[in-house]
VOBA-1610 file (N, C-alpha, C; in pm, whole numbers, padded with zeros to 5 digits, always signed):
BEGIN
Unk+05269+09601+10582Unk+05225+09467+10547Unk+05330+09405+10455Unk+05389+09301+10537Unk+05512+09277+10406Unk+05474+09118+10369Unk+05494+09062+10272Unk+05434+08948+10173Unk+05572+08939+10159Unk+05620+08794+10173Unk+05743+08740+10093Unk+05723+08598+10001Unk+05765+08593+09888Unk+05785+08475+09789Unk+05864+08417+09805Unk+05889+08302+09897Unk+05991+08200+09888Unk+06066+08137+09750Unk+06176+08196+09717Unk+06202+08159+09586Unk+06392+08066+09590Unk+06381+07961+09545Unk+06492+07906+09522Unk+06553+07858+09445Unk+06678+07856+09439Unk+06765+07795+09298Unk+06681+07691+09234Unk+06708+07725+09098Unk+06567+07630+09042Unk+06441+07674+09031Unk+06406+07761+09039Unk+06255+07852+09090Unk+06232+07829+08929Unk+06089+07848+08980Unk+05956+07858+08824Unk+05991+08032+08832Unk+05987+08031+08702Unk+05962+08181+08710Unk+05851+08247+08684Unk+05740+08150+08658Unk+05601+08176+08673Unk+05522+08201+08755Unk+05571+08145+08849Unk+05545+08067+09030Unk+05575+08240+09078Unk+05699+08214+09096Unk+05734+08382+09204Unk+05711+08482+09123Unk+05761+08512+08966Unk+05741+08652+08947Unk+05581+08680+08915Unk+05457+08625+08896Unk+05317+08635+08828Unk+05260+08697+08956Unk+05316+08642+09099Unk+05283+08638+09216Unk+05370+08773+09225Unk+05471+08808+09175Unk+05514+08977+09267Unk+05444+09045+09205Unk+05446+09033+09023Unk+05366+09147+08968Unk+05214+09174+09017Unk+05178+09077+09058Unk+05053+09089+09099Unk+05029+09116+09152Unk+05088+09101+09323Unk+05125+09142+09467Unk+05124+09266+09442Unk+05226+09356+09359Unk+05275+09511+09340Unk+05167+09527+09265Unk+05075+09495+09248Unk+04972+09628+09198Unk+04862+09667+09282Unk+04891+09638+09429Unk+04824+09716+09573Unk+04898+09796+09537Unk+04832+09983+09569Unk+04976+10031+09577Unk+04930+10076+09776Unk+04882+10006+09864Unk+04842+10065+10007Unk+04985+10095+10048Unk+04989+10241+10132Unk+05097+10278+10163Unk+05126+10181+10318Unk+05250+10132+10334Unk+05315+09994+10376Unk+05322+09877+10340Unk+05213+09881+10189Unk+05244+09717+10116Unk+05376+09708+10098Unk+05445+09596+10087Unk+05596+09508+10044Unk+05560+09380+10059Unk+05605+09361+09894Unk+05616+09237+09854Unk+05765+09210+09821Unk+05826+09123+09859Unk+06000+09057+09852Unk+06003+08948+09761Unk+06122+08896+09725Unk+06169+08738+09686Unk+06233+08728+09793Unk+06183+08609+09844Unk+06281+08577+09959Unk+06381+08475+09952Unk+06496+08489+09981Unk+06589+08321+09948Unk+06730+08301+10052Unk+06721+08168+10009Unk+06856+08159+10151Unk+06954+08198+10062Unk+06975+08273+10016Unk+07116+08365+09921Unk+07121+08466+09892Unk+07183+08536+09846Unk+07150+08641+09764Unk+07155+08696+09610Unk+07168+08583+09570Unk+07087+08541+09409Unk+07037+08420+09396Unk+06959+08401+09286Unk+06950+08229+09270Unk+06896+08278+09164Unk+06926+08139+09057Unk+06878+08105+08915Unk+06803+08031+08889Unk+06706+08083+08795Unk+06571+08000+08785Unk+06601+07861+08690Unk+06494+07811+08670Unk+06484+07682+08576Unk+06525+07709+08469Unk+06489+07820+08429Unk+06561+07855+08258Unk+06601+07956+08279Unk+06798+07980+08398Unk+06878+08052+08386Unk+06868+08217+08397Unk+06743+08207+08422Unk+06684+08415+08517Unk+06793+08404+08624Unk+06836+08509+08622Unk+06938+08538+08789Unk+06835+08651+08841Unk+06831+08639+08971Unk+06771+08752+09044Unk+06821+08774+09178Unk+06851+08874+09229Unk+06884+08891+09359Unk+06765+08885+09474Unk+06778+08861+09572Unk+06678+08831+09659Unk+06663+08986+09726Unk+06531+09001+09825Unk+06518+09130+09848Unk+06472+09101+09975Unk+06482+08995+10055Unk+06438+08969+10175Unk+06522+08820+10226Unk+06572+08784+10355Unk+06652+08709+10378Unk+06511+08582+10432Unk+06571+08458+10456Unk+06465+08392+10531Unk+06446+08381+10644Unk+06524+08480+10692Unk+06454+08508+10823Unk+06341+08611+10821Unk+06356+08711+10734Unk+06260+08787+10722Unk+06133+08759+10656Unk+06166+08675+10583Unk+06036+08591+10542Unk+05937+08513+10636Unk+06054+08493+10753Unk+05948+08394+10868Unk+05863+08513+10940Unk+05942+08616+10958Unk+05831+08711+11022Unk+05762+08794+10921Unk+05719+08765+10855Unk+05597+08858+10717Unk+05508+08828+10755Unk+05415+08912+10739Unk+05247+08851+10710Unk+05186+08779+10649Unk+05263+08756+10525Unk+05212+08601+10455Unk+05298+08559+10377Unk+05341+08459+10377Unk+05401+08382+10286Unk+05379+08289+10137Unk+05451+08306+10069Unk+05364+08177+09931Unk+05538+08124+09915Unk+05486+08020+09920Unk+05616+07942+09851Unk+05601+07885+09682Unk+05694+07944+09634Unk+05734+07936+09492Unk+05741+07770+09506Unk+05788+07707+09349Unk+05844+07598+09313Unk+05947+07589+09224Unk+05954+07475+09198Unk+06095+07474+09166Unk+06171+07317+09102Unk+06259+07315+09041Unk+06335+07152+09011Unk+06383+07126+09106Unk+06424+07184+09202Unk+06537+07145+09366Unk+06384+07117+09501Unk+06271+07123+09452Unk+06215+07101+09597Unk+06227+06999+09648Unk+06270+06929+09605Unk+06275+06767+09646Unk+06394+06792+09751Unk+06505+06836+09678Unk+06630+06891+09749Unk+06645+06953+09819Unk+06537+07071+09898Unk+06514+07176+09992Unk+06484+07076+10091Unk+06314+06979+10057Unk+06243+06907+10102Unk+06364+06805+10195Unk+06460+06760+10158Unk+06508+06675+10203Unk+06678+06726+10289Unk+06678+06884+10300Unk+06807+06953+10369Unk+06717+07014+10462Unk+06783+06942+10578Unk+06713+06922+10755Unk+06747+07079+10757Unk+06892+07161+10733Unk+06911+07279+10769Unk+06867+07407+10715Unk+06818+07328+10580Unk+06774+07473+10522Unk+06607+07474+10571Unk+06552+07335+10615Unk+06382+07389+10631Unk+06402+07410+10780Unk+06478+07393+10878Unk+06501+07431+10985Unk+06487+07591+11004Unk+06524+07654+10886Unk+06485+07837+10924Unk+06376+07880+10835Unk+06235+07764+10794Unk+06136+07773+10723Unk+06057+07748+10878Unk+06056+07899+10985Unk+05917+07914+11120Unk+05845+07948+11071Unk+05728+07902+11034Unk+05632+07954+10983Unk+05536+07936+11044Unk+05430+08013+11054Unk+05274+07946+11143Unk+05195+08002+11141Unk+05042+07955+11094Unk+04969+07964+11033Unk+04884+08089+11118Unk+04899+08060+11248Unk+04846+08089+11332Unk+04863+08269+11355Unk+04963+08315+11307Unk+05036+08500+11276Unk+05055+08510+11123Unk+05036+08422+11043Unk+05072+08413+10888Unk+04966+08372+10828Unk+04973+08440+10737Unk+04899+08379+10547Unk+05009+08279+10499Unk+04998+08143+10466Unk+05094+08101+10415Unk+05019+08026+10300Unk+05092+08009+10198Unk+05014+07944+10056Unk+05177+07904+10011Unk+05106+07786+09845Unk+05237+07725+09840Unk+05172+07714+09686Unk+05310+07703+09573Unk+05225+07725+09459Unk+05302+07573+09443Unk+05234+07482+09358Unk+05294+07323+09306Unk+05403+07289+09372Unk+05515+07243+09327Unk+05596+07195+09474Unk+05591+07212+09581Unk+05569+07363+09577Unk+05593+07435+09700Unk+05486+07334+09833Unk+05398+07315+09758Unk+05302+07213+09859Unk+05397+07121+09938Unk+05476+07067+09845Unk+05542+06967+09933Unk+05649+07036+10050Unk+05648+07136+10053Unk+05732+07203+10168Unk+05663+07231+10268Unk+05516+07283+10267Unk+05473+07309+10338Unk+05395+07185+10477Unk+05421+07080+10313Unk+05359+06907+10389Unk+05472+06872+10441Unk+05624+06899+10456Unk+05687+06808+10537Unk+05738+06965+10625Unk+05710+07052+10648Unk+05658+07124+10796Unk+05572+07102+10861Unk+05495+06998+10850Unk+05385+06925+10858Unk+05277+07086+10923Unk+05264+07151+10798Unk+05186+07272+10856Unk+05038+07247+10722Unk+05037+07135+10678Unk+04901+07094+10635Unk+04803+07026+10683Unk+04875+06933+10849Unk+04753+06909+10892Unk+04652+06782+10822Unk+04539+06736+10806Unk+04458+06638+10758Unk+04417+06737+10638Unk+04490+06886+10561Unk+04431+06949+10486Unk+04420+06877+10327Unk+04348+06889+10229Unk+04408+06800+10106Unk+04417+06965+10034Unk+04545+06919+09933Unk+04579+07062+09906Unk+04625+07024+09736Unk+04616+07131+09673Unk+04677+07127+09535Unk+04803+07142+09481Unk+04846+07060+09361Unk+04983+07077+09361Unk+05022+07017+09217Unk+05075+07055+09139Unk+05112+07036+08995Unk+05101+06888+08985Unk+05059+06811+08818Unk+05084+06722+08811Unk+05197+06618+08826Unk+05341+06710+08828Unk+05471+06635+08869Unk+05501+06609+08963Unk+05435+06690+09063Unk+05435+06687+09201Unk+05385+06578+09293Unk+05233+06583+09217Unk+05130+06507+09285Unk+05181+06416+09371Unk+05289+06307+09282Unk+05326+06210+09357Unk+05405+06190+09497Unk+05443+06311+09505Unk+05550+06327+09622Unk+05444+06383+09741Unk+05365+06451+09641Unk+05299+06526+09819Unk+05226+06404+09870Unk+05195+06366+09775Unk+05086+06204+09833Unk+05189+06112+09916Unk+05309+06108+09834Unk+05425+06032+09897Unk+05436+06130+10110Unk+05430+06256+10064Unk+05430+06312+10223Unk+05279+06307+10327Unk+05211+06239+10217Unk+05118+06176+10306Unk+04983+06305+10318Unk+04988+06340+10201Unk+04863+06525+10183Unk+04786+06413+10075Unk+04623+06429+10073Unk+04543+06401+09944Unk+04568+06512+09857Unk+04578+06495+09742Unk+04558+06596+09622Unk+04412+06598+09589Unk+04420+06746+09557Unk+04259+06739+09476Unk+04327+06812+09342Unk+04164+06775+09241Unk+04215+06793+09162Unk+04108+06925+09074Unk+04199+07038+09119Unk+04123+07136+09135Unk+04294+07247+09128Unk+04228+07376+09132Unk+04394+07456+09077Unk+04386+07548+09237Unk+04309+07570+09315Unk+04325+07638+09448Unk+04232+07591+09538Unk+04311+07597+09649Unk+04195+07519+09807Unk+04274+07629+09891Unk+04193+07621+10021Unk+04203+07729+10084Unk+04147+07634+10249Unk+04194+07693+10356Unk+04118+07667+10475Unk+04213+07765+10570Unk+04125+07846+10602Unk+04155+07951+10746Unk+04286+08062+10672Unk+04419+07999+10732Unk+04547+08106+10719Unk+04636+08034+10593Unk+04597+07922+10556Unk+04683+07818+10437Unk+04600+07755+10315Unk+04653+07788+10230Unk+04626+07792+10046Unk+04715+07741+09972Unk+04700+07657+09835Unk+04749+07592+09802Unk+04716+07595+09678Unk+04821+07626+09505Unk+04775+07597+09417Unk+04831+07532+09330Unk+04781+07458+09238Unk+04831+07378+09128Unk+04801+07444+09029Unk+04925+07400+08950Unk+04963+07468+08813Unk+04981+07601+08756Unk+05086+07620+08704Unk+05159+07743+08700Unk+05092+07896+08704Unk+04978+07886+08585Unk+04923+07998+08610Unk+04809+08006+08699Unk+04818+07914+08771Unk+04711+07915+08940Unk+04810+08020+09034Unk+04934+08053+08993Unk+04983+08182+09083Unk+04869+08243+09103Unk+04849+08321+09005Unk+04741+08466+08951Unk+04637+08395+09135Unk+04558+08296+09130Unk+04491+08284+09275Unk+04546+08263+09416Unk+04605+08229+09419Unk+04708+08258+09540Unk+04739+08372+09531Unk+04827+08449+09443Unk+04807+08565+09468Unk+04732+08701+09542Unk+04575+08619+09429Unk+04465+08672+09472Unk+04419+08707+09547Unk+04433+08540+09650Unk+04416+08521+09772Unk+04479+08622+09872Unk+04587+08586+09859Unk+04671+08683+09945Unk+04576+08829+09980Unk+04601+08914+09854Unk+04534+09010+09852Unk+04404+09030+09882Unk+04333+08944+09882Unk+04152+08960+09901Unk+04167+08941+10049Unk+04246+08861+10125Unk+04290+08839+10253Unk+04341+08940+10319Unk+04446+08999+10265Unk+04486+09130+10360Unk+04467+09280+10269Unk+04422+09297+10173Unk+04351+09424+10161Unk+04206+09469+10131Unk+04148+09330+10071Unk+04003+09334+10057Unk+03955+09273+09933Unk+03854+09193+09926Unk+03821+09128+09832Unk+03798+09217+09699Unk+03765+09328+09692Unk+03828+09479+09588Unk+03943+09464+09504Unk+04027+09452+09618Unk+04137+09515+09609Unk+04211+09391+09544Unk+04145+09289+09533Unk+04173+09143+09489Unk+04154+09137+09319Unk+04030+09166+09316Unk+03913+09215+09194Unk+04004+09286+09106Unk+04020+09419+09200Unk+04064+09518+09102Unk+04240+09497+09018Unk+04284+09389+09134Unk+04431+09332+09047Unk+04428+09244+08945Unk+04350+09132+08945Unk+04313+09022+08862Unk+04284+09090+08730Unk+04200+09172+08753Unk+04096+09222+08656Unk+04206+09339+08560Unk+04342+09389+08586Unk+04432+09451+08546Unk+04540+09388+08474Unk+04527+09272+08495Unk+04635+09186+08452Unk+04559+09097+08348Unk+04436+09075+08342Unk+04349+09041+08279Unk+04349+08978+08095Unk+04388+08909+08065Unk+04369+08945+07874Unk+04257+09061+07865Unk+04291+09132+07790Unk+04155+09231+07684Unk+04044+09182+07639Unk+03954+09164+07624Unk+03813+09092+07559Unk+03797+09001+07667Unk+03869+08956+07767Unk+03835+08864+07857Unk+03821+08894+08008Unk+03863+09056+07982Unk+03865+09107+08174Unk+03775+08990+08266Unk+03593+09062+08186Unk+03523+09011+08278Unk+03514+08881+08322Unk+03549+08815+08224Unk+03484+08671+08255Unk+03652+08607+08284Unk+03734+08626+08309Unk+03850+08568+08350Unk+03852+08620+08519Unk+03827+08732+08560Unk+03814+08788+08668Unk+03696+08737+08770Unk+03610+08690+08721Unk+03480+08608+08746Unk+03524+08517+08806Unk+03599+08429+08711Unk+03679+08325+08737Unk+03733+08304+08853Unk+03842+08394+08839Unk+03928+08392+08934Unk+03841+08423+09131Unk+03812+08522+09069Unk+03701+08544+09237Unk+03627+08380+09279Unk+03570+08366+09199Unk+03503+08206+09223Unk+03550+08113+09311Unk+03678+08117+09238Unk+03775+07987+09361Unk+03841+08084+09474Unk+03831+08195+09482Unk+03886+08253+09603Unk+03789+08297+09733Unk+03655+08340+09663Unk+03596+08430+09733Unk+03539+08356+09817Unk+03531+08237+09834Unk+03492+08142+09964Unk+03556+08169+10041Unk+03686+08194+10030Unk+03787+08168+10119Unk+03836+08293+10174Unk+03773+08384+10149Unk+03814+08520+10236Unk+03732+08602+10343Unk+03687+08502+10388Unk+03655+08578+10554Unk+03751+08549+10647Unk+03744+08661+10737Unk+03863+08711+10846Unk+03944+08786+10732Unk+03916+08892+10674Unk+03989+08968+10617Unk+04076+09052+10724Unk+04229+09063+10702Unk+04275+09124+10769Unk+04324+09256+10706Unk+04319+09375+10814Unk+04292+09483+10737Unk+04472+09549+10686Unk+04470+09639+10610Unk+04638+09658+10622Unk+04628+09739+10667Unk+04816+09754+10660Unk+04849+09821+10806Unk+04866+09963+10771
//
């Protein structure tokens, strides 16, 4: 089961890494979780270098995707060649998008009449690509998820996981990463806005 984080020059580093650490605490034997990028480093918003661990092609064939954000989405958003090797489809994929990232997924036009979430800086552009915003930190429908604001990773994340290993196995990550004195009722939380959204669990591999 391999999960890739679309991550690009400019990346939140909230966005992709909250989402690997989180991802990596399945330990099911064939989980992989990647950064995926059209390079093989890129630097975040505040100067992180990281090497990538999955190309974007390999990202198009994963089992689910989340797209990171970033100061350049506008700039991805608007280079015909780089979203040209963003195949994605909903239809063999988990795909989710954390704040910008929405707007990538709206001009693959793989949102559909969906209204989806997306940081307050954002807002304007995804509306500009023609998506309603809600104003809410995760939405969900079928194989595509969407969250606003930085530490809305942690549910997408979630998602992911309650999606392809089990709503448990969702539980039991949230709830690890958790503040102290707050496990329960932050974990509560978090299930709340997800657990609608996880039927058709797919099983791993």
């Amino acid at each position: 089961m391999h999960i890739a984080i679309l991550t690009f020059e400019g990346y939140n580093e909230l966005d992709s890494l909250i989402a690997l650490g989180l991802l990596n605490r399945v330990k099911t034997p064939g989980w992989r979780v990647s950064i995926a990028s059209p390079s093989s480093q890129v630097r975040s918003m505040n100067g992180v270098l990281i090497e990538a661990q999955a190309s974007l092609q390999e990202a198009c064939e994963a089992d689910a995707v989340i797209i990171g954000s970033g100061i350049q989405t506008r700039q991805i958003a608007a280079d015909a060649g780089l979203m040209a090797q963003l195949r994605l489809d909903p239809a063999r994929q988990l795909l989710g998008a954390q704040c910008s990232g929405t707007l990538l997924l709206a001009k693959l036009g793989l949102l559909d009449d969906l209204p989806a979430c997306t940081d307050l800086t954002s807002k304007p552009w995804v509306e500009e690509a023609g998506v309603r915003v809600l104003n809410q930190p995760f939405a969900a429908r079928g194989n595509v998820a969407t969250a606003g604001g930085c530490l809305a990773s942690i549910y997408l994340a979630a998602w992911v996981i309650g999606r392809l290993a089990g709503p448990q196995a969702a539980r039991d990550a949230v709830h690890y990463v958790a503040p102290v004195g707050e496990k329960d009722e932050y974990t509560d939380r978090a299930m709340r806005h997800i657990s609608p959204h996880l039927t058709g669990v797919i099983p791993s591999a």
